[in-house]
C-alpha positions, 0 to 999 in steps of 0.5 A: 228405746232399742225398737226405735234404734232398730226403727230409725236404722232400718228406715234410715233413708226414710228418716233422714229424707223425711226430716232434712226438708227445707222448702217444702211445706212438709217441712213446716208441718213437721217442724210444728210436729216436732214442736208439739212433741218436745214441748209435750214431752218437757212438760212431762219432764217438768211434772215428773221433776215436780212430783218427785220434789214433792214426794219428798217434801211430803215424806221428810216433813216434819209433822209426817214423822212426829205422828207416825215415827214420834222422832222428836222434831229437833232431829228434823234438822238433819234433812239439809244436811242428809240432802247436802250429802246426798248432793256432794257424793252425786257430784264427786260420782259423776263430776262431768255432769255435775260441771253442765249445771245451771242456765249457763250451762244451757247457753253454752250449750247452744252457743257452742256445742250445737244445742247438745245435751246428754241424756245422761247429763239431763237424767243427773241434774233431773234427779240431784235437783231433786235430792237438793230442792227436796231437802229444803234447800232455799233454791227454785226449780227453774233452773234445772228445769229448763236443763230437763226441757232442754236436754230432753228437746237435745236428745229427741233431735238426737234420735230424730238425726236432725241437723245442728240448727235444729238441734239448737232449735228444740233445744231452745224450745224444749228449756222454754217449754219446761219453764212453761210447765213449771210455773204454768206460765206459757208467755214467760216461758217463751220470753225466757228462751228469748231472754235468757237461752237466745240472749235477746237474739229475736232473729233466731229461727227458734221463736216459732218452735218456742212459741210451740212448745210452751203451748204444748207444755203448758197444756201438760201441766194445766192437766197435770196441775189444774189452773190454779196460780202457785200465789194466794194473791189477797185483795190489795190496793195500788193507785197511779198517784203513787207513782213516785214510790213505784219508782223508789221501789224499782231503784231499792229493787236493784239496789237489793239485786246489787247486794245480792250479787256483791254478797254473792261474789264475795263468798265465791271469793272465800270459798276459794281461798279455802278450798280452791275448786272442790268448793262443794265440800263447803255445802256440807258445813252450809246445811248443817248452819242452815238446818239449825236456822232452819229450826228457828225459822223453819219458813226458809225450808224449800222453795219458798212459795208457802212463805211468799203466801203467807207474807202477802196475808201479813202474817208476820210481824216486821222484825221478823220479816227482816230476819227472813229477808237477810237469812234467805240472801245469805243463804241463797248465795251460800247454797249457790256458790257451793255448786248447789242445784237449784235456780234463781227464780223462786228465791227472786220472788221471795226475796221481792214479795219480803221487799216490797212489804217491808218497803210499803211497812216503812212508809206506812210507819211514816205516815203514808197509807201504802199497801204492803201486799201490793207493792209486795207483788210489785218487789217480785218483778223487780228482784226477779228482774234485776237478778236474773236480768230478764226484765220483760219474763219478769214482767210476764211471770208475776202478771201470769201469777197474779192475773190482775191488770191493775198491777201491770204498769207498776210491775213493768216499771218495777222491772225495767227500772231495776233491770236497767240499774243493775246493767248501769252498774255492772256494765253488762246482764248477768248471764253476759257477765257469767259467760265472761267470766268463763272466757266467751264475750256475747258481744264479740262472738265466737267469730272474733275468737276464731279470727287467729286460727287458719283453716291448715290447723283443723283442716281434715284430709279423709273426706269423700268426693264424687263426680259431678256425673254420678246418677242421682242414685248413686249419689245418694247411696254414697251420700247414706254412707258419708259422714257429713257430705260429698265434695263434687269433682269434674272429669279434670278433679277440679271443685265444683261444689258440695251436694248434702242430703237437702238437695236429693231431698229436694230434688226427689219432691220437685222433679218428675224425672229423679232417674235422669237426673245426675249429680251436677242438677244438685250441687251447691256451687259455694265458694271453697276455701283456701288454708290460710283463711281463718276459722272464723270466715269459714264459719261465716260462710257455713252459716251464711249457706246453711251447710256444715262443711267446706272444702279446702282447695288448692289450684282448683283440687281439693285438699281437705274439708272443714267442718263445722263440728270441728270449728266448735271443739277448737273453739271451746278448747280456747275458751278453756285455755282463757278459763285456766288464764282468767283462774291464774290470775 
């Protein structure tokens, strides 16, 4: 790591040259480049985060320790709650990176912080989901693999000093990608940062780095794991005539997906009232009860997908499954509230699969011949669907893990159908109602929230200028040396524009005679701003020209400079100040 410092500082000019190009077809070439790299490299880190859950599942199994360490197999209860120890003191060590959990945390990222993720953070959640997933808590990983992904697609934009869209970029890129992986589902993946990290936003330049990069992590994890589906799907038997129970389970699907979320609520509730916001201290009392139900159900240890194939070969009989059914909602929504690491996918596909059966069960107890396993598989996409608000990945992600067409339009009706249920009812998609509570409104944007905060409060007065006569040269040896960029200036003072390192860039690959060439053949001529504009115009137009600073001027002479960086961090303290409001209350 230290030689690719050295590396990129030695060859600074090179490096940042290199990748700031925006027209030429180099410019293409490396962003596919980088795609490849990232999607590659999250694939890894989704494998690694794979074997290391195994590694432990394989050595906490109780069959393991009652052949080779004769450990009576009662005392195998005590794996959730070392696990749930193990999770509470990671936490209270390091409390800053245990707050960045979840896919929130992914789309906060990337809406207000340029797509940056500490590698510190990612390393944290890489290794607690881990301990917490490895444990037999009843959570999946996608979560925080698409943390993994996506804090790994931030710290290569990092090293490679890329801009903050591209940041954004491969962040984006790098959490699809490591959703890819994990479930050995490239198409879901990408519509998963579609989804879910872009919040449907499919003008957004990241959809082609996406598309890559699940490529590339999909690859990585066909080698790794071979190409062979998570699901043991059996035979089973759909017909179009059923149609009418299609749409019944769609609407029990979201109805179960609004249980799941009013039990989910309701329990966030009271651990507050007993423990305000060190809530998860209450993890430690919520692995001991689920270790001794654990004891009598020991199908609930782990993420769940042995159970789902063993319900799909109608392995149990119906009481039970309606014991597993509520046991694992209770215990899903208690280890997620507590600040448990662990995502919402897997648990979703149980849930669905434990559905559609016992939907199926019933009608076929009335008298109507109806597949369980088939409408099991139909009940993953609408659970998924309706609880993670992702209605086309879900549609996606169950067909990738089936591989059968026939189960195709029941799936898509199943998800959309539930999906829009849950929307209908609570006025909103999950991700946009979480956000919500946090203080940031998607639908409003951050533009609204800045509209009453003037230039004059985060203007900066150190910046650097340049007269528009300075060679090329010259001014790219100042441009080296500048935080973000040069403001340029006549022989008068008087603004001109602004020049980055985009257009010494282009100017050194379009023109034969670079060394006749001065500051003013470069400047971008952009509209400066006044003190009493607002925040959010000058946010507007850093976007609307893709820069990332703006020069403050008064009768024609620059007083200060703008910067993007400094619109997000006033930006994110009003969140919080509207987080502490929204907690008051």
């Amino acid at each position: 790591m230290k030689k690719l410092h050295s590396l990129l500082k030695k060859y600074k000019y090179h490096v940042i040259v290199f990748f700031t190009a925006r027209y030429d077809i180099r410019e293409y070439i490396l962003q596919i480049v980088i795609a490849l790299c990232i999607g590659a490299i999250a694939g890894l880190g989704a494998m690694v985060f794979h074997t290391l859950i195994e590694w432990m599942r394989i050595a906490i199994n109780p069959k393991h320790f009652a052949d080779y360490l004769e450990i009576p197999s009662i005392i195998i209860v005590i794996i959730p709650v070392i696990g749930g120890l193990i999770t509470i003191g990671m936490t209270k060590i390091f409390p800053g990176q245990a707050k960045e959990s979840g896919v929130k945390s992914i789309i906060r990222s990337v809406m207000l912080q340029n797509g940056h993720i500490p590698i510190v953070t990612t390393l944290f959640h890489l290794v607690a989901s881990a301990v917490t997933l490895g444990t037999g808590a009843p959570l999946g990983p996608e979560g925080p693999s698409a943390k993994i992904g996506g804090g790994l697609g931030s710290y290569i934009s990092t090293l490679l000093r890329l801009n903050s869209r591209k940041k954004i970029t491969y962040t984006v890129a790098g959490a699809g990608a490591a959703i890819s992986a994990i479930f050995n589902a490239p198409i879901a993946g990408v519509f998963f940062g579609i989804e879910v990290i872009l919040l449907n936003d499919l003008k957004n330049e990241s959809l082609s780095a996406l598309v890559i990069a699940s490529v590339a992590s999909d690859m990585i994890s066909k080698t790794y794991l071979g190409n062979n589906s998570l699901l043991q799907i059996p035979v089973f038997h759909i017909d179009i005539t059923e149609f009418p129970y299609f749409l019944l389970l769609a609407i029990v699907c979201g109805i179960i997906s609004l249980l799941f979320m009013g039990l989910s609520h309701n329990i966030k509730k009271l651990y507050k009232k007993i423990k305000g916001d060190d809530v998860i201290v209450l993890l430690l009392p919520v692995s001991l009860l689920f270790a001794f139900v654990v004891f009598i159900y020991n199908d609930l240890f782990g993420i769940g997908y042995a159970l789902i194939n063993k319900v799909l070969s109608n392995h149990f009989p119906i009481n039970v499954l309606i014991m597993l059914l509520v046991l694992k909602l209770l215990f899903v929504a208690l280890y997620i509230q507590t600040g448990a690491y662990g995502g919402l996918f897997a648990p979703s596909l149980v849930i669905g699969v434990l559905v559609g059966f016992l939907f199926a069960s019933f009608f076929s107890y009335l008298g109507v011949k109806l597949d369980p396993a088939g409408y099991a598989i139909i009940g993953m996409g609408g659970i998924l669907a309706g609880l993670n608000s992702i209605p086309i990945t879900a549609i996606l992600m169950v067909f990738e893990l089936t591989n059968d067409y026939r189960i195709i339009l029941p799936i898509m009706l199943a998800s959309v159908i539930s999906h829009l249920t849950v929307t209908f009812y609570n006025k909103g998609t999950v991700y946009e109602l979480e956000l919500l509570e946090d203080g940031l409104d998607v639908s409003r944007s951050r533009i609204n929230i800045l509209e009453s905060i003037q230039v004059l409060s985060i203007l900066k007065k150190d910046f650097q200028t340049i007269n528009a006569r300075t060679p090329l040269n010259q001014t790219l040896d100042k441009l080296l040396d500048s935080d973000s960029g040069l403001i340029v200036i006549d022989d008068n003072n008087e603004y001109v524009g602004i020049v980055s390192i985009n257009e010494v860039r282009q100017a050194l690959l379009s023109s034969n005679i670079v060394e006749l060439l001065i500051c003013q053949d470069i400047v971008i001529h952009v509209e400066s701003l006044q003190k009493i504009d607002s925040a959010a115009e000058a946010l507007k137009k850093m976007d609307k020209h893709g820069i990332d600073f703006l020069a403050v001027v008064e009768k024609n002479k620059v007083v200060g400079m703008v910067q993007h960086r400094d619109i997000i961090s006033i930006y994110n303290k009003l969140v919080m100040q509207l987080e502490e409001k929204a907690m008051a209350m």
